[in-house]
PASE-935116 format. One record per residue (C-alpha): residue in three letters; x, y negated, z negated. Coordinates in steps of 0.001 Angstrom, whole numbers, plus 500000, padded with zeros to 6 digits. Example, Ala and Ser with C-alpha at 12.3 -4.5 7.8 and 13.67 -1.06 7.14 Angstrom:
// residues 2
ALA512300504500492200
SER513670501060492860
END
This chain:
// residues 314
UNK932939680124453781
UNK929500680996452411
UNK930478679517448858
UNK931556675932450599
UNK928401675827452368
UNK926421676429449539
UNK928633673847447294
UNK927617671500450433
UNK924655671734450369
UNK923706671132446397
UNK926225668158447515
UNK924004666808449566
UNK920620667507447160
UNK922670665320444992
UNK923093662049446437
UNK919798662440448142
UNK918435662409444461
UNK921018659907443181
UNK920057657794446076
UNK916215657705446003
UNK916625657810442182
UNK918454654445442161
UNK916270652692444539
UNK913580653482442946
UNK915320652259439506
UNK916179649346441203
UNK912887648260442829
UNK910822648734439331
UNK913813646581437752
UNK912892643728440409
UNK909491643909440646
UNK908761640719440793
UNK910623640832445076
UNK907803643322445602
UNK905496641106444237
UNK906228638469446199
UNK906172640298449458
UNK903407639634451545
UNK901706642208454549
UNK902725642718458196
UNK900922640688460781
UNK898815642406463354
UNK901776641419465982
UNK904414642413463864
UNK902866645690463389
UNK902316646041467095
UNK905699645038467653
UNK907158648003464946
UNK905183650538466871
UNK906315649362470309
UNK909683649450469011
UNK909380652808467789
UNK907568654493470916
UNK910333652714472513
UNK913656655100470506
UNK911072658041470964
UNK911424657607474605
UNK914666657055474962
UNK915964660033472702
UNK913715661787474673
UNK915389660755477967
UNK918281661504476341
UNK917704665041475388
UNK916546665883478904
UNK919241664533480275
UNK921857666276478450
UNK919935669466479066
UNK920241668743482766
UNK923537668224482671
UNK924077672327481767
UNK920992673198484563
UNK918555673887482476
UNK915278672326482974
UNK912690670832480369
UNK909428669090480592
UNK908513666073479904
UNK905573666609477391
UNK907660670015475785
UNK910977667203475475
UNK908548664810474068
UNK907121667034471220
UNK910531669034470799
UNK911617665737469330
UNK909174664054467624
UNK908430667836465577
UNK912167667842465098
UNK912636664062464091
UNK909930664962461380
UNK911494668270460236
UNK914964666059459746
UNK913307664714456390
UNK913431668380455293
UNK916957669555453441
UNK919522669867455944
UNK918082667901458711
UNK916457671182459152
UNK915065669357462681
UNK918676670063464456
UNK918351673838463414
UNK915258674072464917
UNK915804672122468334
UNK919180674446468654
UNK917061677390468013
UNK914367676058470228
UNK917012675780473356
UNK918670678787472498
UNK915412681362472484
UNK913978679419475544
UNK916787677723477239
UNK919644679710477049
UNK921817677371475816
UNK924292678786473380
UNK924619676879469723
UNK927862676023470475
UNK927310674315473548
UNK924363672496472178
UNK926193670852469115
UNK928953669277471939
UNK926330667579473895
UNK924762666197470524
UNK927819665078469329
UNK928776663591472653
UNK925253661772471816
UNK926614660613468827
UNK929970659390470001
UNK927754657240472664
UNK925685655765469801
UNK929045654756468071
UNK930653653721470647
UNK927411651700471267
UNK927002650362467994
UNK930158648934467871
UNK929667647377470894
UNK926803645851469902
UNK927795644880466777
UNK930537643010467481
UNK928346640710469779
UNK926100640171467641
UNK928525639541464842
UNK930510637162466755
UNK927411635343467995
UNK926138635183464423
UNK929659633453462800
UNK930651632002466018
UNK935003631566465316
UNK934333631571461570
UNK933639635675462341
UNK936553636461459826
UNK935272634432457255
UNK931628635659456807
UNK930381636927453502
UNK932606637317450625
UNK935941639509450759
UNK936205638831454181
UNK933350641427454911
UNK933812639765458910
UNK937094640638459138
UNK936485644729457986
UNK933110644425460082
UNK934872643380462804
UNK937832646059462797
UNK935456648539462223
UNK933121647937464890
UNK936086647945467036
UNK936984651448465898
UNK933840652413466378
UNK933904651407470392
UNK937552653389470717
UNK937508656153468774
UNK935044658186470177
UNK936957657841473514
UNK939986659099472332
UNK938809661804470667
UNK936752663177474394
UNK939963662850476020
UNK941638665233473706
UNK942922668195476101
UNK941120671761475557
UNK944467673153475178
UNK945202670952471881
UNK943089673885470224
UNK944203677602471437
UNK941744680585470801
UNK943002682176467801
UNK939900684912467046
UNK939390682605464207
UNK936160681033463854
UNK937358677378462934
UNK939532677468466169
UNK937385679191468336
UNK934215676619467623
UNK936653674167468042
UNK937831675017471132
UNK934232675493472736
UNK933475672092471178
UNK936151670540473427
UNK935288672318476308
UNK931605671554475913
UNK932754667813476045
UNK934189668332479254
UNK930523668953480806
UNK930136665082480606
UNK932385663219482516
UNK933118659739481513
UNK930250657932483943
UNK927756660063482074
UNK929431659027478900
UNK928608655478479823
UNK925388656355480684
UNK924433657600477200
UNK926447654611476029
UNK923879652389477630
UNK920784654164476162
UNK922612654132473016
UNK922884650242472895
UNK919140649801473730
UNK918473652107470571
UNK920450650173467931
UNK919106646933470256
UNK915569648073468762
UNK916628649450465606
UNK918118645658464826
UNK914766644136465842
UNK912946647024463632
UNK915174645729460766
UNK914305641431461850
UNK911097642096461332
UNK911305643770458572
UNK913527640615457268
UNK910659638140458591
UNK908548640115455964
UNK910837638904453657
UNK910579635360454652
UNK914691635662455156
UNK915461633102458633
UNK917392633584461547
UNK917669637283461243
UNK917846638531463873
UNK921735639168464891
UNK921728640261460848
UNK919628642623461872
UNK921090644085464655
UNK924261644075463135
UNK922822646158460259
UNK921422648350462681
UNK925208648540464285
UNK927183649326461176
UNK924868651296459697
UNK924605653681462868
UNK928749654367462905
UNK928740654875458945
UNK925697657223459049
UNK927096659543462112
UNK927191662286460017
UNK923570662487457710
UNK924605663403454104
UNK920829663453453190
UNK918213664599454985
UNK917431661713457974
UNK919679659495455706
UNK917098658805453499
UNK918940656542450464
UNK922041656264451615
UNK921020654139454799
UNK918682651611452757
UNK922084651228450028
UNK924175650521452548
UNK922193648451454249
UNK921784646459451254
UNK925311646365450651
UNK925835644428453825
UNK923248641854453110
UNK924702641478450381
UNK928157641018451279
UNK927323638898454619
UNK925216636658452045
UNK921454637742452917
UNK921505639078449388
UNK921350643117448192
UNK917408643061447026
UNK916246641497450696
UNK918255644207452445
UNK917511646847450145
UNK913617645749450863
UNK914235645123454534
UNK915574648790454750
UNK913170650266452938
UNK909820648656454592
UNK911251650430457633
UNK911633653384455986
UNK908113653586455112
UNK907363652678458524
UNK909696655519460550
UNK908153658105458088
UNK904745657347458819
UNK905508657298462676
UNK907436660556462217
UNK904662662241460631
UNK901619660694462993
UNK904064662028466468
UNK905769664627464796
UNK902307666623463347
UNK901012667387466925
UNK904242668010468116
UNK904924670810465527
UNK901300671877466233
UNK901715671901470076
UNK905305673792469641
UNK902959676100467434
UNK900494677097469827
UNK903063677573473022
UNK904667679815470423
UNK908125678147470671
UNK908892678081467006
END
Protein backbone atom coordinates (compact mmCIF):
# COMPACT_ATOMS: atom_id res chain seq x y z
CA UNK A 1 0.00 0.00 0.00
CA UNK A 2 2.78 2.39 1.01
CA UNK A 3 4.82 1.50 -2.28
CA UNK A 4 1.54 2.44 -4.61
CA UNK A 5 1.20 5.60 -2.88
CA UNK A 6 4.55 6.54 -3.26
CA UNK A 7 4.59 5.29 -7.14
CA UNK A 8 1.41 7.80 -7.14
CA UNK A 9 2.67 10.30 -6.13
CA UNK A 10 6.12 10.64 -8.36
CA UNK A 11 3.07 9.93 -10.93
CA UNK A 12 1.65 12.86 -10.34
CA UNK A 13 5.21 15.08 -10.01
CA UNK A 14 5.41 13.82 -13.48
CA UNK A 15 2.75 15.14 -15.52
CA UNK A 16 2.70 18.19 -13.38
CA UNK A 17 6.29 18.71 -14.88
CA UNK A 18 5.42 17.28 -18.31
CA UNK A 19 2.52 19.59 -18.27
CA UNK A 20 3.98 23.00 -17.26
CA UNK A 21 7.08 21.87 -19.24
CA UNK A 22 5.09 21.72 -22.51
CA UNK A 23 3.22 24.86 -22.08
CA UNK A 24 5.87 26.58 -21.47
CA UNK A 25 7.63 24.93 -24.72
CA UNK A 26 4.74 25.76 -26.47
CA UNK A 27 4.18 29.44 -25.56
CA UNK A 28 8.08 30.39 -26.36
CA UNK A 29 7.43 28.39 -29.78
CA UNK A 30 4.43 30.95 -30.47
CA UNK A 31 5.57 33.91 -29.21
CA UNK A 32 4.47 35.96 -31.51
CA UNK A 33 0.22 35.08 -29.78
CA UNK A 34 1.81 36.58 -26.67
CA UNK A 35 2.95 39.32 -28.49
CA UNK A 36 -0.01 40.19 -29.84
CA UNK A 37 -2.00 40.07 -26.69
CA UNK A 38 -2.98 43.18 -25.36
CA UNK A 39 -3.85 44.13 -21.25
CA UNK A 40 -7.10 43.70 -19.27
CA UNK A 41 -9.39 46.66 -19.08
CA UNK A 42 -10.09 48.25 -15.77
CA UNK A 43 -13.79 46.57 -16.09
CA UNK A 44 -12.61 43.42 -17.13
CA UNK A 45 -10.34 43.27 -14.26
CA UNK A 46 -13.11 44.30 -11.93
CA UNK A 47 -15.24 41.86 -13.44
CA UNK A 48 -12.35 38.78 -12.85
CA UNK A 49 -12.23 39.78 -9.24
CA UNK A 50 -16.00 39.94 -8.77
CA UNK A 51 -16.14 36.69 -10.34
CA UNK A 52 -13.68 35.27 -8.15
CA UNK A 53 -14.96 36.72 -4.67
CA UNK A 54 -18.04 35.36 -6.10
CA UNK A 55 -16.66 31.02 -6.15
CA UNK A 56 -14.92 32.10 -2.79
CA UNK A 57 -18.28 32.67 -1.39
CA UNK A 58 -20.01 30.13 -2.60
CA UNK A 59 -17.43 27.26 -1.71
CA UNK A 60 -17.55 28.85 1.37
CA UNK A 61 -21.35 28.45 1.72
CA UNK A 62 -20.77 25.27 0.66
CA UNK A 63 -18.37 24.06 3.21
CA UNK A 64 -20.55 25.38 6.02
CA UNK A 65 -23.25 23.85 4.84
CA UNK A 66 -22.01 20.45 4.56
CA UNK A 67 -20.55 20.87 8.02
CA UNK A 68 -24.06 21.61 9.23
CA UNK A 69 -25.42 18.92 7.80
CA UNK A 70 -23.25 16.49 10.51
CA UNK A 71 -24.10 19.35 13.53
CA UNK A 72 -21.16 20.81 13.74
CA UNK A 73 -20.96 24.46 13.68
CA UNK A 74 -18.39 26.90 11.89
CA UNK A 75 -18.04 30.57 11.54
CA UNK A 76 -18.31 32.56 9.02
CA UNK A 77 -14.89 34.44 9.02
CA UNK A 78 -12.98 30.81 10.36
CA UNK A 79 -15.07 29.06 6.96
CA UNK A 80 -13.92 31.97 5.01
CA UNK A 81 -10.12 31.72 5.78
CA UNK A 82 -10.26 27.77 6.19
CA UNK A 83 -10.73 27.97 2.46
CA UNK A 84 -9.04 30.53 0.94
CA UNK A 85 -5.56 29.15 3.17
CA UNK A 86 -6.55 25.77 1.85
CA UNK A 87 -7.37 26.81 -1.86
CA UNK A 88 -3.72 28.29 -1.73
CA UNK A 89 -2.05 25.26 -0.08
CA UNK A 90 -3.81 23.07 -3.13
CA UNK A 91 -0.90 24.48 -5.45
CA UNK A 92 1.42 22.57 -3.07
CA UNK A 93 2.12 18.60 -4.09
CA UNK A 94 -0.82 16.68 -3.31
CA UNK A 95 -3.38 19.33 -3.07
CA UNK A 96 -1.85 19.42 0.28
CA UNK A 97 -5.01 22.10 1.00
CA UNK A 98 -7.58 18.95 1.43
CA UNK A 99 -5.10 17.40 4.05
CA UNK A 100 -5.11 20.31 5.91
CA UNK A 101 -8.95 21.32 5.91
CA UNK A 102 -9.57 17.40 6.97
CA UNK A 103 -7.08 17.86 9.65
CA UNK A 104 -8.45 21.23 10.48
CA UNK A 105 -12.18 19.62 11.08
CA UNK A 106 -10.90 16.69 12.59
CA UNK A 107 -8.65 18.43 15.62
CA UNK A 108 -11.45 21.12 16.02
CA UNK A 109 -14.59 19.70 14.69
CA UNK A 110 -14.72 16.29 15.37
CA UNK A 111 -15.42 15.16 12.22
CA UNK A 112 -13.74 11.90 11.41
CA UNK A 113 -11.55 11.75 7.90
CA UNK A 114 -13.73 9.41 6.65
CA UNK A 115 -16.77 11.22 6.99
CA UNK A 116 -15.23 14.35 5.68
CA UNK A 117 -13.99 12.87 2.25
CA UNK A 118 -18.02 11.66 1.61
CA UNK A 119 -19.35 15.08 2.00
CA UNK A 120 -16.47 16.42 -0.38
CA UNK A 121 -17.05 13.99 -2.79
CA UNK A 122 -20.79 14.42 -2.58
CA UNK A 123 -19.48 18.16 -3.45
CA UNK A 124 -17.94 16.90 -6.31
CA UNK A 125 -20.66 14.70 -7.68
CA UNK A 126 -22.91 18.09 -7.42
CA UNK A 127 -20.31 20.01 -9.47
CA UNK A 128 -20.51 17.16 -12.15
CA UNK A 129 -23.69 16.68 -12.14
CA UNK A 130 -23.79 20.53 -12.52
CA UNK A 131 -21.41 20.86 -15.15
CA UNK A 132 -23.05 18.68 -17.29
CA UNK A 133 -26.02 20.36 -16.87
CA UNK A 134 -24.71 23.35 -17.78
CA UNK A 135 -22.84 22.31 -20.44
CA UNK A 136 -25.20 20.84 -22.40
CA UNK A 137 -27.21 24.21 -22.45
CA UNK A 138 -24.79 26.01 -23.32
CA UNK A 139 -23.59 23.62 -25.97
CA UNK A 140 -26.88 23.27 -27.50
CA UNK A 141 -27.47 27.03 -27.44
CA UNK A 142 -24.06 27.54 -29.02
CA UNK A 143 -24.70 24.89 -32.27
CA UNK A 144 -28.34 25.25 -32.09
CA UNK A 145 -29.55 21.48 -34.07
CA UNK A 146 -26.15 21.36 -35.78
CA UNK A 147 -24.93 20.33 -31.86
CA UNK A 148 -23.60 16.95 -33.35
CA UNK A 149 -21.76 18.47 -35.93
CA UNK A 150 -19.53 21.06 -34.10
CA UNK A 151 -15.79 20.98 -34.40
CA UNK A 152 -14.06 18.31 -36.19
CA UNK A 153 -14.56 14.44 -35.32
CA UNK A 154 -17.80 15.15 -34.20
CA UNK A 155 -16.32 16.68 -30.90
CA UNK A 156 -20.50 17.75 -30.34
CA UNK A 157 -21.58 14.52 -30.47
CA UNK A 158 -18.78 13.06 -27.57
CA UNK A 159 -19.39 16.56 -25.76
CA UNK A 160 -22.75 15.98 -25.74
CA UNK A 161 -22.80 12.21 -24.43
CA UNK A 162 -20.45 13.11 -22.02
CA UNK A 163 -22.05 15.94 -20.47
CA UNK A 164 -24.96 13.73 -20.24
CA UNK A 165 -22.97 11.20 -18.24
CA UNK A 166 -21.81 13.64 -16.30
CA UNK A 167 -25.60 14.78 -15.09
CA UNK A 168 -26.46 10.77 -14.38
CA UNK A 169 -23.73 9.24 -13.12
CA UNK A 170 -23.18 10.79 -10.04
CA UNK A 171 -26.84 9.88 -9.18
CA UNK A 172 -26.48 6.45 -9.64
CA UNK A 173 -23.58 5.99 -7.95
CA UNK A 174 -25.40 7.91 -4.35
CA UNK A 175 -28.10 5.53 -4.72
CA UNK A 176 -25.84 2.59 -4.45
CA UNK A 177 -27.17 0.62 -1.20
CA UNK A 178 -24.64 0.55 1.93
CA UNK A 179 -25.03 -3.07 1.89
CA UNK A 180 -23.40 -3.38 -1.78
CA UNK A 181 -20.06 -3.11 0.36
CA UNK A 182 -20.04 -5.48 3.67
CA UNK A 183 -17.41 -4.73 6.48
CA UNK A 184 -14.73 -7.10 5.87
CA UNK A 185 -11.86 -5.70 8.61
CA UNK A 186 -10.19 -4.79 5.44
CA UNK A 187 -9.31 -1.33 4.93
CA UNK A 188 -10.42 -0.97 1.15
CA UNK A 189 -13.92 -2.31 2.24
CA UNK A 190 -14.25 -0.76 5.36
CA UNK A 191 -13.48 3.02 3.84
CA UNK A 192 -15.71 2.02 1.35
CA UNK A 193 -18.41 1.20 3.27
CA UNK A 194 -18.22 4.46 5.52
CA UNK A 195 -17.97 6.31 2.19
CA UNK A 196 -21.47 5.06 1.30
CA UNK A 197 -22.86 5.59 4.46
CA UNK A 198 -21.45 9.09 4.71
CA UNK A 199 -23.47 9.73 1.41
CA UNK A 200 -26.49 8.85 3.05
CA UNK A 201 -26.18 12.10 5.41
CA UNK A 202 -27.39 14.08 2.28
CA UNK A 203 -30.57 13.27 1.09
CA UNK A 204 -31.37 13.95 -2.45
CA UNK A 205 -33.05 17.72 -1.84
CA UNK A 206 -29.70 18.64 -0.34
CA UNK A 207 -28.07 17.01 -3.29
CA UNK A 208 -29.94 19.46 -5.45
CA UNK A 209 -29.11 22.07 -3.37
CA UNK A 210 -25.33 21.71 -3.85
CA UNK A 211 -26.28 21.02 -7.46
CA UNK A 212 -27.54 24.55 -7.70
CA UNK A 213 -24.45 26.22 -6.11
CA UNK A 214 -22.50 24.03 -8.26
CA UNK A 215 -24.03 25.46 -11.56
CA UNK A 216 -23.51 29.11 -10.40
CA UNK A 217 -19.70 28.09 -9.95
CA UNK A 218 -18.98 26.70 -13.43
CA UNK A 219 -21.70 29.73 -14.48
CA UNK A 220 -18.68 32.06 -13.29
CA UNK A 221 -15.88 29.93 -14.09
CA UNK A 222 -17.27 30.12 -17.99
CA UNK A 223 -17.47 33.93 -17.73
CA UNK A 224 -13.80 33.86 -15.99
CA UNK A 225 -12.73 31.92 -19.15
CA UNK A 226 -15.01 34.76 -21.82
CA UNK A 227 -13.11 37.19 -20.62
CA UNK A 228 -10.21 35.76 -20.73
CA UNK A 229 -11.19 34.93 -24.59
CA UNK A 230 -12.20 38.78 -25.09
CA UNK A 231 -8.43 39.28 -24.21
CA UNK A 232 -7.82 37.36 -27.03
CA UNK A 233 -9.96 39.31 -29.32
CA UNK A 234 -11.80 35.66 -30.02
CA UNK A 235 -16.02 36.75 -30.55
CA UNK A 236 -19.00 35.39 -29.23
CA UNK A 237 -17.39 33.48 -26.47
CA UNK A 238 -19.18 33.28 -24.17
CA UNK A 239 -21.24 29.77 -24.27
CA UNK A 240 -17.41 28.54 -25.44
CA UNK A 241 -16.55 29.56 -22.39
CA UNK A 242 -18.86 28.16 -20.22
CA UNK A 243 -18.78 25.08 -21.92
CA UNK A 244 -15.00 24.90 -21.28
CA UNK A 245 -15.65 25.64 -17.86
CA UNK A 246 -18.34 22.53 -17.99
CA UNK A 247 -16.16 19.86 -19.51
CA UNK A 248 -13.28 20.76 -18.00
CA UNK A 249 -14.91 20.55 -14.37
CA UNK A 250 -16.22 16.61 -15.01
CA UNK A 251 -12.69 15.65 -16.61
CA UNK A 252 -10.72 17.33 -13.77
CA UNK A 253 -12.90 15.67 -10.73
CA UNK A 254 -10.10 14.00 -9.61
CA UNK A 255 -6.73 16.66 -9.57
CA UNK A 256 -3.72 14.67 -10.96
CA UNK A 257 -1.52 17.80 -10.29
CA UNK A 258 -1.60 19.94 -7.68
CA UNK A 259 -4.95 22.45 -8.27
CA UNK A 260 -4.76 21.01 -11.88
CA UNK A 261 -2.21 23.16 -12.81
CA UNK A 262 -1.24 21.95 -16.72
CA UNK A 263 -3.48 19.56 -17.27
CA UNK A 264 -6.61 21.99 -17.07
CA UNK A 265 -5.01 24.76 -19.48
CA UNK A 266 -4.14 21.41 -22.17
CA UNK A 267 -7.32 20.35 -22.06
CA UNK A 268 -8.82 23.32 -22.30
CA UNK A 269 -6.94 23.98 -25.32
CA UNK A 270 -7.79 20.80 -26.73
CA UNK A 271 -11.41 21.78 -26.83
CA UNK A 272 -10.85 25.05 -28.53
CA UNK A 273 -9.26 23.41 -30.65
CA UNK A 274 -11.48 20.74 -31.57
CA UNK A 275 -14.81 23.03 -31.34
CA UNK A 276 -12.74 25.37 -33.85
CA UNK A 277 -11.64 28.38 -31.44
CA UNK A 278 -8.17 27.08 -32.17
CA UNK A 279 -5.52 25.24 -29.46
CA UNK A 280 -3.08 28.51 -28.95
CA UNK A 281 -6.34 30.91 -28.01
CA UNK A 282 -7.50 28.29 -25.51
CA UNK A 283 -4.25 27.36 -24.33
CA UNK A 284 -3.83 31.41 -23.72
CA UNK A 285 -7.39 31.83 -22.54
CA UNK A 286 -6.63 29.10 -19.84
CA UNK A 287 -3.63 30.23 -18.87
CA UNK A 288 -4.39 34.19 -18.36
CA UNK A 289 -6.79 32.73 -15.79
CA UNK A 290 -4.39 30.80 -14.35
CA UNK A 291 -2.25 33.65 -13.61
CA UNK A 292 -5.19 35.35 -12.39
CA UNK A 293 -6.65 32.44 -9.73
CA UNK A 294 -2.99 32.21 -8.44
CA UNK A 295 -2.62 35.68 -7.69
CA UNK A 296 -6.17 35.76 -5.99
CA UNK A 297 -5.22 32.56 -4.15
CA UNK A 298 -2.19 33.97 -2.78
CA UNK A 299 -3.64 37.77 -1.95
CA UNK A 300 -6.95 35.69 0.19
CA UNK A 301 -5.16 32.74 0.95
CA UNK A 302 -1.87 34.65 2.84
CA UNK A 303 -4.09 36.13 5.65
CA UNK A 304 -6.05 33.25 5.82
CA UNK A 305 -3.03 30.94 6.58
CA UNK A 306 -1.85 33.80 8.85
CA UNK A 307 -5.22 34.15 10.71
CA UNK A 308 -5.46 30.08 10.98
CA UNK A 309 -1.82 30.73 12.40
CA UNK A 310 -2.51 32.92 15.15
CA UNK A 311 -5.97 31.05 16.41
CA UNK A 312 -3.50 28.18 16.44
CA UNK A 313 -5.66 25.90 14.21
CA UNK A 314 -2.90 24.56 12.07
Amino acid sequence: MANGRVMWQWLRLIFTIFAIGYIAWYLAAHSDKLAGLRIFTATELALLLLLYLGDWAIRTVEFRYVIGRLGAAIGLIEALTIMSATSLLNYLPLNAGMFVRARILKRHKDIPYALYIALMSLILFAAVSASGLVGLIALFAHGGAGVWLIGDYHAGTVLVVLLACGIVAPIVVLRLPTGLVAERNLWLFDRLHALLQGWRRIDFRAYLYLCGLAVIKVVFLGFRLWICLRVLQVQDSLLLGITFAAVSTIILIVNVTPSGIGIRELLIAALAELLGVGFADGMLAAGLDRVVAIVFAVASGAPGLLYLRTRKML
